[in-house]
N, C-alpha and C positions, 0 to 999 in steps of 0.2 A: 880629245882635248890635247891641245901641243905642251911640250913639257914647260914649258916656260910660261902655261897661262894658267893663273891662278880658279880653283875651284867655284863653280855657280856656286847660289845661295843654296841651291838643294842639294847641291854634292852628298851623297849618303843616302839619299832617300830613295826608297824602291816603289815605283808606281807598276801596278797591274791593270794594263787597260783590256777592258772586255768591250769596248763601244766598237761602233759603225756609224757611218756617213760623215755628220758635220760637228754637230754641239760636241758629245763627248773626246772623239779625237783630238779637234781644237783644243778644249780643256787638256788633254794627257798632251799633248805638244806643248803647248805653254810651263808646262812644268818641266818638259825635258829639256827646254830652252834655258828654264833657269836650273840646269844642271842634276833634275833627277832622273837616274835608272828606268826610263819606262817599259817596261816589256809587252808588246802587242798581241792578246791572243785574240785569231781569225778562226774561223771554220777550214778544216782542211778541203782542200780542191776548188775553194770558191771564193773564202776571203771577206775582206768589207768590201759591199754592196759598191762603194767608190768606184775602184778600181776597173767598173768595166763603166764608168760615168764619161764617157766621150763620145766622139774626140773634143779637142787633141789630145793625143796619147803621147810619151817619149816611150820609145819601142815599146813593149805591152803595158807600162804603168798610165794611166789616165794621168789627164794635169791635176784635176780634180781630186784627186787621191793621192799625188804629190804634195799638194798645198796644206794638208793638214794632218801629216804624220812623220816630219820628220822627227831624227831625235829617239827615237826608238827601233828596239831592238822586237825582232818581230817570229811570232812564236805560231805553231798551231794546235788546236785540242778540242776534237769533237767531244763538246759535253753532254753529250748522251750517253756516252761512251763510260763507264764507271773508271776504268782506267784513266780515264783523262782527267774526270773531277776528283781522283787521288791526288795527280799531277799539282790539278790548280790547287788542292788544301797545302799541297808542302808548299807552295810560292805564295799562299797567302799566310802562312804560319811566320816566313820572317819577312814579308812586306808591310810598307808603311799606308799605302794608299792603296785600295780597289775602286775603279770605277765601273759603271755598269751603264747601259741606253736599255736594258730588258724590258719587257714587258712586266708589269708588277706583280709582284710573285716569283717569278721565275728562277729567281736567285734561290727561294724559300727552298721550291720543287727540287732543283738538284742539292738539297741538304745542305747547303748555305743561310742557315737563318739566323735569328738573333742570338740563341741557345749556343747555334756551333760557333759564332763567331766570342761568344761569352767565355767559352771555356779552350778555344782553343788558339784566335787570337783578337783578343781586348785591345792589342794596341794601335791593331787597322783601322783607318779613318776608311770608310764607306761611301762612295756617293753615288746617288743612282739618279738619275734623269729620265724625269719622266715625260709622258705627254701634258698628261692634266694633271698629274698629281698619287697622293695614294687617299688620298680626303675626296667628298662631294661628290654629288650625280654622276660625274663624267671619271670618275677615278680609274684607273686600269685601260682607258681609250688609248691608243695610239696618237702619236701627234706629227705635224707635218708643216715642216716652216711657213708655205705657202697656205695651206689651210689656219693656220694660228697668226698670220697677217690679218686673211679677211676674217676672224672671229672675236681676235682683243680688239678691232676696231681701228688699227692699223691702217689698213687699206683705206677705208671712209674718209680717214684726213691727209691719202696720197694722192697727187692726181690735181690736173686742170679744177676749178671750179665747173664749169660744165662740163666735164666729161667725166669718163667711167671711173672707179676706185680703182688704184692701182696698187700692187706692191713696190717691195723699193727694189733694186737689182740686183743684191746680195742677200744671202738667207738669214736676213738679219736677227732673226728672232733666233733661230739655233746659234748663230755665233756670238751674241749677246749670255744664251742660256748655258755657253760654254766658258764665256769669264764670269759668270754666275757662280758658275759648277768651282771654274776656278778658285774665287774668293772665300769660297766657303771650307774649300779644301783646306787651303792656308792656313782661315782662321781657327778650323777642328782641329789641324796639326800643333796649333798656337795653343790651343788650349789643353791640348796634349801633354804638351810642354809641362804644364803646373800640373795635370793630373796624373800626368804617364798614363793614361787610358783614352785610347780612340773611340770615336763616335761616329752614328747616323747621318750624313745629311741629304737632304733631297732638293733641288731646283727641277722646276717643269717648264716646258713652254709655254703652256700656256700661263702662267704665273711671270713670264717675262715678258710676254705680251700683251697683258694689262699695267706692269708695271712700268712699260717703256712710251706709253702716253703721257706720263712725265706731265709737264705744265697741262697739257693738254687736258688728262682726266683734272688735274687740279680747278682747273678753268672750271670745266663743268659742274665738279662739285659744291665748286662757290655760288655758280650765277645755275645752274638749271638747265643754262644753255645748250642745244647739240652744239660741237665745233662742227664746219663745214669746212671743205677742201680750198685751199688758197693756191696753190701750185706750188709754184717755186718761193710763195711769199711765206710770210711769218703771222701765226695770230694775233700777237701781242704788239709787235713791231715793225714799225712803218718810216723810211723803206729797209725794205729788207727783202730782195727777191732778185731775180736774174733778170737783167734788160737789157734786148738789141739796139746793137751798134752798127756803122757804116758796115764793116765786116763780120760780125759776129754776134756774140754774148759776151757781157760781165757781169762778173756775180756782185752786189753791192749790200756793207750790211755796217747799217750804219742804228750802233745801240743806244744814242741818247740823246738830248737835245742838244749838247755841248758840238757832238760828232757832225748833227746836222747844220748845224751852223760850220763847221769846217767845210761839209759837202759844196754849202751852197757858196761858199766864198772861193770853194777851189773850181767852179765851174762858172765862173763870174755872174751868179744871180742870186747877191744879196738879198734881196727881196722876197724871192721865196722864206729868208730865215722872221723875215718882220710881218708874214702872211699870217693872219690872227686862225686862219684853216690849219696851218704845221706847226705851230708856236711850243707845243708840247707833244709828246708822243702820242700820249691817249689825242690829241687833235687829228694829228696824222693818222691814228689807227679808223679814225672813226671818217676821216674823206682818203680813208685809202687807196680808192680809185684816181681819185684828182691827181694826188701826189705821186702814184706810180705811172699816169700817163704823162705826165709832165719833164718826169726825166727820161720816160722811156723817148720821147719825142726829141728831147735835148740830146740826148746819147749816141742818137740816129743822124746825128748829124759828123759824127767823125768816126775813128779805125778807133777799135778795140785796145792797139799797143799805144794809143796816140790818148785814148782816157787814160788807159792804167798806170801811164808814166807822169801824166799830171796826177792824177788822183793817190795814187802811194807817195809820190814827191811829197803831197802837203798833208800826210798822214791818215787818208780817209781808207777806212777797211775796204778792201774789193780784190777780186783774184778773175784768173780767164777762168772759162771754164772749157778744161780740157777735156781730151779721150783717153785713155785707159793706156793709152801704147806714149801719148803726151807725159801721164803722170809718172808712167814708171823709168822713162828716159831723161825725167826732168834733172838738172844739176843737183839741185836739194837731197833726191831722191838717192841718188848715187853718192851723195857727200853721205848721207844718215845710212847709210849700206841696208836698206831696204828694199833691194835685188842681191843676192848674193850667188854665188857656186859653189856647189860640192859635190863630191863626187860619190856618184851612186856604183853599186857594184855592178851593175849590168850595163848601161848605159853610158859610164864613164861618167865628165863633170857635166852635169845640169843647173841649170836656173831656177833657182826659187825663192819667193819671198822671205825679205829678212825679218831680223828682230823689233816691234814695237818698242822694245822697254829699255831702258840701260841701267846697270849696276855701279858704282866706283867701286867699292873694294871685291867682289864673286862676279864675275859678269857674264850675261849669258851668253849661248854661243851656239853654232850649228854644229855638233859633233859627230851626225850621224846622217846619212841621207833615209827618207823613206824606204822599210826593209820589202823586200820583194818579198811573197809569201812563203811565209814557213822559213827566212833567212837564217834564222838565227834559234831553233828548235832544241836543235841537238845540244848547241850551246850553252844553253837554259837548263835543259835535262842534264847535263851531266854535271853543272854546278851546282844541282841538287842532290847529287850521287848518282846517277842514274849510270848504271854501266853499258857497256855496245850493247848487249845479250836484252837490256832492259827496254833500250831503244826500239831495238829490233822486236820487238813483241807487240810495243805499244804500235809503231807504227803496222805488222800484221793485223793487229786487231780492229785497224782504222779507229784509234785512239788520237794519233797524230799525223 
């Protein structure tokens, strides 16, 4: 933090992350963004599973393992190792937050359980992420983003109508399960507040996987219905889906009959608005065919930059749709500082994804690049008391 930049909203807060790969990390990044202490413990000589997730690499760090641990300081402790789970009892005696991706139980196993955290610290907020859960049939299973796409049903409503179920291109259900993880964090620390006593919480993927069908399960549950895959279109809402143009795709999303009457006055075909077939949405939704071949056909008739400049001129929702190298070089992109640099200790300054969120009065900020392993060990240990002689024993013992 520069001296002159006032405190995140966490400032003070000590997070101990024990995860790997995507949900949990994400989750202990997001907190260190808004400004708390996270300290990362890996396994020594191997790390999170991340880290060898390439290429692309920047010299031996994965991009993949950059994107979702900055902001933390990064520690190592074989916990098989008794000496090491002495280590983690002092850092969780004055920590405010643990988080854990374990397998269930496992916290219990290395004599972390409800008991030792009762009497020695009450005032950790806890959160462990699971696959499925610690409840029902499948409790204690392992989970796996792409497995928990195609089993909440996820997959079944991605994808062409005729074609295969798809996933989406980002591990959306772990990164979902990780501002999960998030919110819950928050709210235990919230309620902390009035009790002075931490708490339990748990988020699984697969409970974010049923829960992120959203409208979708809702549909169901009203009408009986299966949903079926639409593509790029929308269940509810018509139009609403991507259609080619002389040059390309535009995305058009147009949410009510006010809008579609804009659409059609902005593309000179009044009359589609006075069609007794589009007149209302449920109209639209129900010859959705007609009305998506209709403009998909009218679309086709001129360049991409040559609709989007009529179409945003007279207010009708629509965007290009870009490539990934398009979005992150966009002006927008670069004005919201949603690329940013910092400088890593090996590597010098690198590129990495900015901040989602913004603060006015604590704000949050990149203060740390992704720690190489074991960065910041000794660090750790000796602001615990540890002396050289202590160090030196744990790391003999392949403690750390």
């Amino acid at each position: 933090m520069s001296g002159n930049q006032a405190p995140g909203a966490l400032d003070g807060i000590r997070v101990i992350d024990l995860t790997r790969v995507l949900a949990g990390p994400f989750c202990a990044m997001m907190l260190g963004d808004m400004g708390a202490d996270v300290i990362k413990v890996e396994q020594p000589g191997r790390g999170d599973d991340t880290r060898a997730w390439g290429p692309p690499f920047v010299g031996e760090e994965s991009a993949y393992y950059l994107g979702a641990n900055r902001n933390k300081r990064g520690m190592t402790l074989n916990l098989k190792d008794q000496g090491a789970r002495e280590v983690l009892k002092e850092l969780l005696r004055d920590a405010d937050v643990v988080i854990d991706n374990f397998k269930l139980g496992t916290m219990a196993r290395h004599g972390f359980d409800d008991a030792w955290y009762e009497e020695h610290a009450p005032q950790i907020v806890r959160a462990s992420i699971l696959g499925y859960g610690s409840t029902g049939p499948r409790a204690g299973l392992p989970g796996y983003d792409f497995l928990l796409q195609a089993e909440s049903g996820l997959m079944s409503i991605t994808g062409e109508a005729d074609g295969d179920p798809m996933k989406l291109g980002v591990a959306i259900v772990d990164l979902c399960t990780g501002m999960y993880a998030l919110s819950s964090v928050l709210a235990a620390l919230q309620a902390r507040y009035r009790t002075g006593k931490g708490q339990y919480v748990e988020v699984s993927l697969y409970d974010t996987g049923i829960s992120l069908l959203a409208n979708v399960a809702a549909n169901y549950l009203a009408s009986g219905e299966e949903s079926g895959r639409y593509g790029n279109g929308h269940p509810n809402i018509v139009p609403y889906n991507a259609y080619p143009t002389r040059s390309g795709m535009i995305a058009l999303s147009v949410g009510n009959d006010g809008q579609f009457q804009t659409f059609c006055n902005a593309v000179g075909q009044d009359a589609w608005a006075d069609d007794t077939r589009f007149l209302r949405n449920r109209d639209r939704v129900e010859n959705r065919e007609a009305c998506d071949a209709m403009i998909s056909e009218l679309l086709k008739m001129d360049d991409t930059a040559a609709w989007l400049q009529k179409l945003q001129s007279a207010g009708v929702s629509c965007a290009p749709i870009n490539t990934v190298a398009q979005a992150l070089t966009a002006e927008h992109t670069i004005a919201r500082g949603l690329v940013t640099k910092t400088l890593h200790s090996v590597e010098g300054e690198i590129d990495l994804p900015g901040i989602p969120f913004r603060f006015s009065d604590s704000p949050a900020s990149i203060r740390r690049a992704p720690p190489t392993l074991g960065e910041h060990t000794e660090e750790v240990l000796r602001e615990i008391g540890k002396t050289d002689a202590e160090i030196s024993a744990l790391r003999d013992s392949g403690a750390i």
